[in-house]
DOPAPA-936914 format. One record per residue (C-alpha): residue in three letters; chain; x, y, z. Coordinates in Angstrom, 1 decimal, padded with zeros to 4 digits. Example, Ala and Ser with C-alpha at 12.3 -4.5 7.8 and 13.67 -1.06 7.14 Angstrom:
SITE   res   chain        x        y        z
SITE   ALA       A    012.3   -004.5    007.8
SITE   SER       A    013.7   -001.1    007.1
END
This chain:
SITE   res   chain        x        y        z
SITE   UNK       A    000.0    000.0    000.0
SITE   UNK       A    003.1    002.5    000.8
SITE   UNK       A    004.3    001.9   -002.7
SITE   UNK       A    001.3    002.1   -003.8
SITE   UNK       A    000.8    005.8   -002.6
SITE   UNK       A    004.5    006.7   -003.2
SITE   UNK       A    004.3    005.8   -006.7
SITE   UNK       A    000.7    007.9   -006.7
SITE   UNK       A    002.1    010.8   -004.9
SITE   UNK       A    004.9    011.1   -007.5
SITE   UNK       A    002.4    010.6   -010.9
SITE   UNK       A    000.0    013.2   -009.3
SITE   UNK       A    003.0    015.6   -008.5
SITE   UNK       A    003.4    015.4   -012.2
SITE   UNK       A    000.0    015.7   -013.4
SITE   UNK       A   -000.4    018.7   -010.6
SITE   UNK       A    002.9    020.2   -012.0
SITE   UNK       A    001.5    019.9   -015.6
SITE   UNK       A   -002.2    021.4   -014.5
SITE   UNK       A    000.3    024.6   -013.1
SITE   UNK       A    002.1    025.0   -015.9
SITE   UNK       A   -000.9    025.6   -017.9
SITE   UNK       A   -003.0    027.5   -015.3
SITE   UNK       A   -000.2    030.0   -014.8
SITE   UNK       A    001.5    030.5   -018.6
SITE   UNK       A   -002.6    031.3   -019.0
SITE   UNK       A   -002.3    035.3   -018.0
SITE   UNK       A    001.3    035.3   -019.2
SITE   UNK       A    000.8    034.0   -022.7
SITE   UNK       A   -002.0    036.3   -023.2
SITE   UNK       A    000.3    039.6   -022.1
SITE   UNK       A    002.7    038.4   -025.0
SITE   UNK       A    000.1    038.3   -027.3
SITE   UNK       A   -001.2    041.8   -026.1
SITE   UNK       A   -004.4    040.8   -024.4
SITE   UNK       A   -006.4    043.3   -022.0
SITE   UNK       A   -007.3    042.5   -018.9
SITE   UNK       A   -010.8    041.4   -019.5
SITE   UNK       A   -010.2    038.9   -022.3
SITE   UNK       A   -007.0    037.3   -019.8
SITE   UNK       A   -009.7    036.9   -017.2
SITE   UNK       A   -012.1    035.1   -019.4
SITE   UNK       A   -009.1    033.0   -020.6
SITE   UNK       A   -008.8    031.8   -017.0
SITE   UNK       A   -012.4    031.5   -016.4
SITE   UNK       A   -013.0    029.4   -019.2
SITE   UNK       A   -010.0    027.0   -017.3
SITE   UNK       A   -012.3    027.1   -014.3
SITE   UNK       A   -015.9    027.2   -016.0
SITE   UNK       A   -016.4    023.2   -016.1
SITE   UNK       A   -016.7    022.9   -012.6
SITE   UNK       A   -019.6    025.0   -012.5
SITE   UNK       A   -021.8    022.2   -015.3
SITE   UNK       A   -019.5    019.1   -014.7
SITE   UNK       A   -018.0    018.4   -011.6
SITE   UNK       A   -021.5    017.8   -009.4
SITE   UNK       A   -022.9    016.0   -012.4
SITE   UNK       A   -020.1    013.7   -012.7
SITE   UNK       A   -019.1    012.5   -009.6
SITE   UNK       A   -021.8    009.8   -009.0
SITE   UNK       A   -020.5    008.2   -012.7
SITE   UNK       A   -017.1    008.4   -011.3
SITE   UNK       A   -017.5    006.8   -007.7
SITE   UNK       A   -019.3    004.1   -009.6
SITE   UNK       A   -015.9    003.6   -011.8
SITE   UNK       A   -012.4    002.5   -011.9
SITE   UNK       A   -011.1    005.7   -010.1
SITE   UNK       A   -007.4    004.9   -011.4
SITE   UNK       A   -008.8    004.5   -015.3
SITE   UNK       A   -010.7    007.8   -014.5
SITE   UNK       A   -007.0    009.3   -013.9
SITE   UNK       A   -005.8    007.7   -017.1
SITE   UNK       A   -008.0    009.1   -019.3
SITE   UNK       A   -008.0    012.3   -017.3
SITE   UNK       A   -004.5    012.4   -018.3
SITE   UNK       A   -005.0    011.8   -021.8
SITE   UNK       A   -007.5    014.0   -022.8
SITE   UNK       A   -005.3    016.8   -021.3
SITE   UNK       A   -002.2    015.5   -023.8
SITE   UNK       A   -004.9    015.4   -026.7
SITE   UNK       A   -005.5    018.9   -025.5
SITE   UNK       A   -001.9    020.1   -025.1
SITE   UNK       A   -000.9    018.5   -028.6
SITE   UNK       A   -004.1    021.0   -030.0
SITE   UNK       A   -003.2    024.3   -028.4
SITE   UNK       A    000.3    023.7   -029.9
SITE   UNK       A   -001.0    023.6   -033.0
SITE   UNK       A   -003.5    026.4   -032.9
SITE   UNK       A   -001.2    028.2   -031.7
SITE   UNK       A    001.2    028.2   -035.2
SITE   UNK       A   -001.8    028.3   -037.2
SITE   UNK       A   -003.5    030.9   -035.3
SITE   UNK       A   -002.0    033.4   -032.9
SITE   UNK       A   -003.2    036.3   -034.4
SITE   UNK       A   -006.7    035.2   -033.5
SITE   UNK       A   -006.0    033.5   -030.0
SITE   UNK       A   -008.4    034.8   -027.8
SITE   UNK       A   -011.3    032.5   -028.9
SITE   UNK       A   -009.8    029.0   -029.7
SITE   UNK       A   -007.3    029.6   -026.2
SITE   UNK       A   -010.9    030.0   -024.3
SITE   UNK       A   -012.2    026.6   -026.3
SITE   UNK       A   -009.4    024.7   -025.5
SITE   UNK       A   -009.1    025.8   -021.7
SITE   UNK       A   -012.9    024.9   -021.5
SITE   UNK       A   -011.7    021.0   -022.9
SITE   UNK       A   -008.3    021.4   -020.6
SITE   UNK       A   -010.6    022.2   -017.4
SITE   UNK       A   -013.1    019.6   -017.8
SITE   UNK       A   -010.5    016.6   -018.3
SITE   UNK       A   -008.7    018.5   -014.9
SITE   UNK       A   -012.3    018.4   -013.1
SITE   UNK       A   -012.3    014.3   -013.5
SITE   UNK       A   -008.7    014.6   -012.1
SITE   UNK       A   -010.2    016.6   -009.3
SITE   UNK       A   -013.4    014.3   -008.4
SITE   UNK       A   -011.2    011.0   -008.5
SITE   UNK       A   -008.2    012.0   -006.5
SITE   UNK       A   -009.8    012.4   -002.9
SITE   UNK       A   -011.3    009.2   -003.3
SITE   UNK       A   -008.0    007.5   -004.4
SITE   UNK       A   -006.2    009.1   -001.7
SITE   UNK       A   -008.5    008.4    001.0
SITE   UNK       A   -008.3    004.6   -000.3
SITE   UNK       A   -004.8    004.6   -000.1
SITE   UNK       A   -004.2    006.2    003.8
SITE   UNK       A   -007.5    004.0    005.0
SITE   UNK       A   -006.3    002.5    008.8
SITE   UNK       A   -002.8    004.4    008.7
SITE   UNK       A   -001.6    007.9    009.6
SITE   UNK       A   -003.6    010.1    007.3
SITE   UNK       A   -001.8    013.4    009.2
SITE   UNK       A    001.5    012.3    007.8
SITE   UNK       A    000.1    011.5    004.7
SITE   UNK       A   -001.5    014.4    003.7
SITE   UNK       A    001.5    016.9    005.0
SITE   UNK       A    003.3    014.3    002.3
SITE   UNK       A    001.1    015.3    000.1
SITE   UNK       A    000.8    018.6    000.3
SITE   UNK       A    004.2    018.9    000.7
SITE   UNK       A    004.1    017.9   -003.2
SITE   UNK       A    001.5    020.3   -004.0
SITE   UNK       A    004.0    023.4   -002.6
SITE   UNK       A    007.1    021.8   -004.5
SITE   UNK       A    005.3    022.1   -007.5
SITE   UNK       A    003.6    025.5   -006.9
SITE   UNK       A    007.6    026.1   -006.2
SITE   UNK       A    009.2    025.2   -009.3
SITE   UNK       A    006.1    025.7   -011.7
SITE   UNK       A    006.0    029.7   -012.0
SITE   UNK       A    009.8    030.0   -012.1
SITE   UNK       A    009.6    027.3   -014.7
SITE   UNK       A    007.2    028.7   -016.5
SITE   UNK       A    008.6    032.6   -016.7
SITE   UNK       A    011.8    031.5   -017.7
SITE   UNK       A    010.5    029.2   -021.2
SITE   UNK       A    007.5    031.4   -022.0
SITE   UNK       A    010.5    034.3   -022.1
SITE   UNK       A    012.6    031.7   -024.3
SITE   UNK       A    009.8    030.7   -026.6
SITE   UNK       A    005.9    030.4   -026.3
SITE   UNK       A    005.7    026.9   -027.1
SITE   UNK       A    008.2    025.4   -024.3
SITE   UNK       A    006.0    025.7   -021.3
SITE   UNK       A    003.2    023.2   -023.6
SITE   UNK       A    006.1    020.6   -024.6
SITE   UNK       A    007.6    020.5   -021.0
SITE   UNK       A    003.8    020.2   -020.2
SITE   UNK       A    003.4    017.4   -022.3
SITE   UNK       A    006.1    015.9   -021.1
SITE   UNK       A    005.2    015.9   -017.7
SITE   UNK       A    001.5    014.4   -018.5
SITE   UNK       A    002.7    011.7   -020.4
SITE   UNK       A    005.4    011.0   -017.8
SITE   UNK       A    001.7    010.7   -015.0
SITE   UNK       A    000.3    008.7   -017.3
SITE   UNK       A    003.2    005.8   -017.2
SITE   UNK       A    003.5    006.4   -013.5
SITE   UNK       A   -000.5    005.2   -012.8
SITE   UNK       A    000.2    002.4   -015.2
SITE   UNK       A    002.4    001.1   -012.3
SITE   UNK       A   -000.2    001.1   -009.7
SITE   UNK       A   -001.6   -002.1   -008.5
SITE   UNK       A   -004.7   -001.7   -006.4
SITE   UNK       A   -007.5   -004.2   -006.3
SITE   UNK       A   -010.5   -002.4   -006.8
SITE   UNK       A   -013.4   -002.8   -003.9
SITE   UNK       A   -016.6   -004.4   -005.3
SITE   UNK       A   -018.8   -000.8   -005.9
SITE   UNK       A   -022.5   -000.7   -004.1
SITE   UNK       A   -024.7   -000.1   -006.1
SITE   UNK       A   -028.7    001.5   -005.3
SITE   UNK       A   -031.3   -000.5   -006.7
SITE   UNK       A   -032.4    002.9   -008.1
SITE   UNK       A   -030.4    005.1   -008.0
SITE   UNK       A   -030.3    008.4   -009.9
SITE   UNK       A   -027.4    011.4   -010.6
SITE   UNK       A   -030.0    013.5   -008.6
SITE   UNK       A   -030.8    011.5   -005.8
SITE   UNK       A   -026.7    010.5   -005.6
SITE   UNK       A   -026.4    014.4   -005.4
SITE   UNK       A   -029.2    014.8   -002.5
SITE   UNK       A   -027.4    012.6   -000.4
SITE   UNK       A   -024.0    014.7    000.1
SITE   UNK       A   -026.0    018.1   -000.1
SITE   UNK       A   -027.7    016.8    003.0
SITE   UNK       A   -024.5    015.3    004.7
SITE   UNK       A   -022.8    018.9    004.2
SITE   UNK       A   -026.5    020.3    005.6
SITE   UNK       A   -026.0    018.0    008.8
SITE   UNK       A   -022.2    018.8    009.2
SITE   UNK       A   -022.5    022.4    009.6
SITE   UNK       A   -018.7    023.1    010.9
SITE   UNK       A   -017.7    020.6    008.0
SITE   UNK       A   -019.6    023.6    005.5
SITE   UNK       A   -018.4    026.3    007.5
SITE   UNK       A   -014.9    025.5    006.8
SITE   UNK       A   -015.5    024.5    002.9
SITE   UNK       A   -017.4    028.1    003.0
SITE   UNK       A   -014.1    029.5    004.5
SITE   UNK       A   -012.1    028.1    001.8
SITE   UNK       A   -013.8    029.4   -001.0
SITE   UNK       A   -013.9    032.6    000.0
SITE   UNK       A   -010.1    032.3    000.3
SITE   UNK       A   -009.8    030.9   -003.1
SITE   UNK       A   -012.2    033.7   -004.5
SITE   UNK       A   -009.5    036.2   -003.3
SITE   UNK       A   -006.2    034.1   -004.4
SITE   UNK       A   -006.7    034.7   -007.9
SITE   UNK       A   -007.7    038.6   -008.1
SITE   UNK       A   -004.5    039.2   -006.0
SITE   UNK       A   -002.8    036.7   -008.9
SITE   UNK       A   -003.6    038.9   -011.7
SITE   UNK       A   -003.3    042.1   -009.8
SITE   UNK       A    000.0    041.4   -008.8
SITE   UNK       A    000.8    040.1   -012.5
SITE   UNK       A   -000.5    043.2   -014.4
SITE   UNK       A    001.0    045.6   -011.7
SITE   UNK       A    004.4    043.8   -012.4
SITE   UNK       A    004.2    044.2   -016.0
SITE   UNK       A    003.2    047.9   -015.2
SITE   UNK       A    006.9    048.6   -014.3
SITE   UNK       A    008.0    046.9   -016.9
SITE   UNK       A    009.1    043.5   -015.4
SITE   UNK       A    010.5    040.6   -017.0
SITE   UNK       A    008.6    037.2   -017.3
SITE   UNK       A    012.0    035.8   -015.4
SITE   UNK       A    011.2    037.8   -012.7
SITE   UNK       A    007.4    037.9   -012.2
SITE   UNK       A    007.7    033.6   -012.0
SITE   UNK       A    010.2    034.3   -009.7
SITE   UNK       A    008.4    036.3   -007.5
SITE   UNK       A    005.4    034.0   -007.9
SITE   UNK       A    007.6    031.2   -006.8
SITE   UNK       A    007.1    032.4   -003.5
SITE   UNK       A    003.6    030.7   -003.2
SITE   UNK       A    005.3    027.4   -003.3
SITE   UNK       A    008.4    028.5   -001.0
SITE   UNK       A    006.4    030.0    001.8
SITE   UNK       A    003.8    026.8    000.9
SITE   UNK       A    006.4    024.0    001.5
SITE   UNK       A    007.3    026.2    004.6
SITE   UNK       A    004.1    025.7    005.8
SITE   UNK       A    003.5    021.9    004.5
SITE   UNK       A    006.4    020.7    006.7
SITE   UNK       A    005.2    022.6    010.0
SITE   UNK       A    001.9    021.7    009.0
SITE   UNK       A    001.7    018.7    011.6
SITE   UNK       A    003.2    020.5    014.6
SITE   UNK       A    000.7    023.5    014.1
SITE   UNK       A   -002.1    021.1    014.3
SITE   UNK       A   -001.1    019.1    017.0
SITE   UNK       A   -000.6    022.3    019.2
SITE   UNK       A   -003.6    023.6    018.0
SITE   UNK       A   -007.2    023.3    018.3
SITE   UNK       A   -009.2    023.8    015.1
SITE   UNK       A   -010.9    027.2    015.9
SITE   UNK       A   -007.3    028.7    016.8
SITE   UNK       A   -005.8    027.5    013.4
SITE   UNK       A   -008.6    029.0    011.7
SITE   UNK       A   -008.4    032.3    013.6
SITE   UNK       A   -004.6    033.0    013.4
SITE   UNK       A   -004.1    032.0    009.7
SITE   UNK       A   -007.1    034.4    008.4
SITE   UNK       A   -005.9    037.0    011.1
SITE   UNK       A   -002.1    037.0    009.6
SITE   UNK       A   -004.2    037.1    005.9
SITE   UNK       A   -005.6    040.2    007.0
SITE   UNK       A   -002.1    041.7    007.5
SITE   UNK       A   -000.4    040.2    004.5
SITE   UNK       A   -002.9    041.2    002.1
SITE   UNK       A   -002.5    045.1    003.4
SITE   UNK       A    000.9    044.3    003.1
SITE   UNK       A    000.6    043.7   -000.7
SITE   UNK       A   -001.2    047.8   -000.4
SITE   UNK       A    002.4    049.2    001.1
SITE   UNK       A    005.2    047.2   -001.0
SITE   UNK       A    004.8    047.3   -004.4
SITE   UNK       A    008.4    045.9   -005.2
SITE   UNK       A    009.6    042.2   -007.1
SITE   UNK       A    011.4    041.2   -003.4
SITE   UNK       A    008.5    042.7   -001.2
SITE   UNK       A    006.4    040.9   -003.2
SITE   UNK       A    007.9    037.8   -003.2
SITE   UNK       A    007.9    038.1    000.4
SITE   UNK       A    005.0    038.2    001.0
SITE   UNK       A    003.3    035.3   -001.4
SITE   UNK       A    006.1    033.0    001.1
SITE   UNK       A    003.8    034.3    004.3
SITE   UNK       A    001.1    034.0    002.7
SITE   UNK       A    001.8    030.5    001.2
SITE   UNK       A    002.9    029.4    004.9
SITE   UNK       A   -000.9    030.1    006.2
SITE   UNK       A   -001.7    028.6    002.9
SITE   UNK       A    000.3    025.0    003.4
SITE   UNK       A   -000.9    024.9    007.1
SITE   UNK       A   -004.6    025.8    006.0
SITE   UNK       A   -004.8    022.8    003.3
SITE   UNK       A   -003.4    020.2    005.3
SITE   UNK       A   -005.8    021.2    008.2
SITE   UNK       A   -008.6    021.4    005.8
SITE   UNK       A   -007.4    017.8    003.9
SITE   UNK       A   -006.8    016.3    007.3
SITE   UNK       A   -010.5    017.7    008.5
SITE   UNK       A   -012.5    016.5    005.7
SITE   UNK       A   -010.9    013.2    004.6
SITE   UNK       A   -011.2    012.1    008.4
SITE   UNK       A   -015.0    013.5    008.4
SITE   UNK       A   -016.1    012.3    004.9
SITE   UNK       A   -017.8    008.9    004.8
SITE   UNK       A   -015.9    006.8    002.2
SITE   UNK       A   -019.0    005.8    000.2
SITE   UNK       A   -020.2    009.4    000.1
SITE   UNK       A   -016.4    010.9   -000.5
SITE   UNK       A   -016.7    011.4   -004.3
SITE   UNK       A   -019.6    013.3   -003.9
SITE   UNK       A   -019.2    015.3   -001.4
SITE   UNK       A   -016.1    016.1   -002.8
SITE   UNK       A   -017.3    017.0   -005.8
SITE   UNK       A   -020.4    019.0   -003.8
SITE   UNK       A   -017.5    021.1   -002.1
SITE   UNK       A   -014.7    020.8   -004.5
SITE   UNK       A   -017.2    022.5   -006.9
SITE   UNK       A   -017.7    025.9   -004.5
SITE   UNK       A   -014.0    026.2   -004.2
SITE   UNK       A   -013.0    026.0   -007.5
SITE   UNK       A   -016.5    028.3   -008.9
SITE   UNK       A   -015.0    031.1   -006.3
SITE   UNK       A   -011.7    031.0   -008.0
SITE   UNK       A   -013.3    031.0   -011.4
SITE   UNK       A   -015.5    033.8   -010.3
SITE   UNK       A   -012.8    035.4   -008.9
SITE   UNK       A   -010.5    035.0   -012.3
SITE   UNK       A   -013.4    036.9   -013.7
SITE   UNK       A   -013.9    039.6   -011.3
SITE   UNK       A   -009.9    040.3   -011.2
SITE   UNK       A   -010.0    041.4   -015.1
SITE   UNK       A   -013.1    043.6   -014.8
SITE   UNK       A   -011.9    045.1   -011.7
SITE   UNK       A   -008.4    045.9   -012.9
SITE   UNK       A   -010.2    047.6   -015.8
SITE   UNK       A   -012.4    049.5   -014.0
SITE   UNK       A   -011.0    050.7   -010.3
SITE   UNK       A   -007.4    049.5   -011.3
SITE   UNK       A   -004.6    047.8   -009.0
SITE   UNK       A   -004.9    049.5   -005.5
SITE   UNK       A   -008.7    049.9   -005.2
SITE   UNK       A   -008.3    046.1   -006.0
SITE   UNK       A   -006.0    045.4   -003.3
SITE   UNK       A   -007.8    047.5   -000.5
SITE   UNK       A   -011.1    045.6   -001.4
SITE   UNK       A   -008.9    042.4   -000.9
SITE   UNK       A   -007.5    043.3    002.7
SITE   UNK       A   -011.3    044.5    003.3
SITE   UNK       A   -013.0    040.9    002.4
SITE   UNK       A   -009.8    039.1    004.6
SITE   UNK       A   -010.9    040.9    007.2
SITE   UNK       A   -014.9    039.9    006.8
SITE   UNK       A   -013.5    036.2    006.8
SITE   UNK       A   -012.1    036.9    010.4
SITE   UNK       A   -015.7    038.6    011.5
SITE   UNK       A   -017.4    035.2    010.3
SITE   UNK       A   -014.8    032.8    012.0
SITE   UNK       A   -015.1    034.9    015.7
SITE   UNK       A   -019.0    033.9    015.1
SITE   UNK       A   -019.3    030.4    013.2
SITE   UNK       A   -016.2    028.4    013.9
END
């Protein structure tokens, strides 16, 4: 079973690293092909968009399959996708705007099946052993490649457009082999007598209606990621205000996965010393200050900075939050409850996507940040009187 996850743990690293690459040479590629802020939003949004129609719909058709083949042809799709936006993008990159939004629609949805059967995998593999350790493991590869990803990514975008999707394939097709690998005997899947996608759906709305701190906390993390990516693209198109190179804005976005695998490794000490309403209360309270911080310092090494703090609350909040709801999820409803809450996480960060272009246009960079620090600080309000 350990070699089991190990050999997981590395072919998701490289699937995740791949899903980065993408996600972040989004916005980037776009500034090199003189997009505005509105149409590099949509961009991203249409990355994000699938969860909103396909991740709730699909998760009962997943639980009820071969979670490992769900991965594999997760996987491919995203090569058959990769191989395409290559293409299109020789053919076509005068008129990228439209076919880069098509293709991050198809990129997204074979990333949401990714996203439905990982949990479940994860939570078969670390069934009756530590799951703490586990999951700081794990997130400790999510940080690494959050680390290397938007350093990687600046420096072959600024050598040639096309590197960061052939390294990307690369790295999918190197997953793909990886899963290959895996030997797990798959439990015997119970099935309802009649059983429908709505009524499979019912059931983990009213779990998450009966677990009301388990909500509260998925609430919490939405909001979170609803901010993440306005601050993203604020801090990207306020870089390339002063006229920074792509080598230095990944750089200074490599700070998310520094301050991140920070936070992964000290993860398990912060959680064992504290109780789950103090966690909650100081990371959001230093959020507060690091996201004003962001108002004050408006410099590369500043900046960096202060995506490491805020990628150390970030490493401890995950694990606590992967630790929480993998312990409280019920293994036969985990897929779709996961889905269920995987699907308001992900919406808020493709809403937010979207709000960060319009609101660049319209109140610009600063207005943006001081509504930021002003919505960190509502999160703290509603933890003093929920959590």
């Amino acid at each position: 079973m350990k070699n089991n996850f190990n050999v997981f743990v590395a072919s998701s690293a490289f699937s995740l690293l791949g899903i980065e690459i993408y996600h972040i040479t989004l916005p980037l590629l776009a500034l090199s092909l003189n997009l505005d802020p509105v149409q590099i939003s949509w961009c991203v949004f249409a990355f994000y968009c699938p969860v909103i129609f396909i991740k709730i719909i699909s998760s009962p058709f997943i639980e009820k399959s071969n979670k490992i083949s769900v991965l594999k042809c997760s996987e491919c799709g995203r090569i058959f996708c990769l191989a395409l936006f290559i293409l299109l993008l020789m053919l076509f990159r005068d008129a990228s705007f439209w076919w880069i939004m098509a293709v991050s629609l198809a990129y997204g949805i074979f990333t949401v099946f990714t996203e439905v059967a990982e949990p479940v995998v994860i939570k078969g593999l670390i069934q009756g052993h530590a799951s703490t350790s586990a999951l700081s493991t794990y997130e400790i590869r999510t940080r690494a490649v959050q680390l290397v990803a938007p350093a990687l990514c600046g420096y072959l975008i600024s050598v040639n457009i096309f590197f960061p999707y052939s390294v990307n394939l690369l790295f999918s097709l190197l997953a793909v082999c990886l899963l290959f690998l895996m030997r797990i005997d798959a439990p015997p899947t119970a099935r309802a007598a009649h059983s429908s996608v709505g009524a499979d759906i019912q059931q983990a709305f009213r779990w998450l209606r009966d677990n009301k701190l388990f909500s509260v906390i998925v609430a919490l993390t939405a909001l979170n990621n609803f901010l993440h990516p306005i601050l993203y693209l604020t801090v990207i198109w306020s870089l390339k205000a002063q006229n920074t190179a792509f080598e230095i804005t990944g750089l200074v976005l490599s700070g998310l996965g520094a301050g991140g695998l920070i936070g992964s490794f000290i993860s398990r000490k912060v959680i064992n010393l504290l109780s789950l309403r103090q966690l909650v209360l100081i990371v959001n309270l230093a959020r507060v200050l690091i996201f004003c911080g962001f108002l004050v310092f408006t410099d590369p090494v500043s900046i960096f900075v202060l995506f490491v703090f805020k990628a150390i609350m970030g490493g401890i909040w995950n694990v606590s939050y992967n630790v929480f709801t993998l312990q409280e999820m019920p293994l036969k409803l985990a897929a779709r409850i996961s889905a269920v809450s995987g699907t308001l996480v992900k919406i808020s960060a493709g809403v937010g996507s979207l709000v960060a272009g319009y609101s660049l246009g319209f109140i610009g960079a600063d207005l943006t940040l001081v509504t930021l620090a002003v919505l960190t600080l509502f999160m703290v309000f509603t933890i003093l009187f929920c959590v």
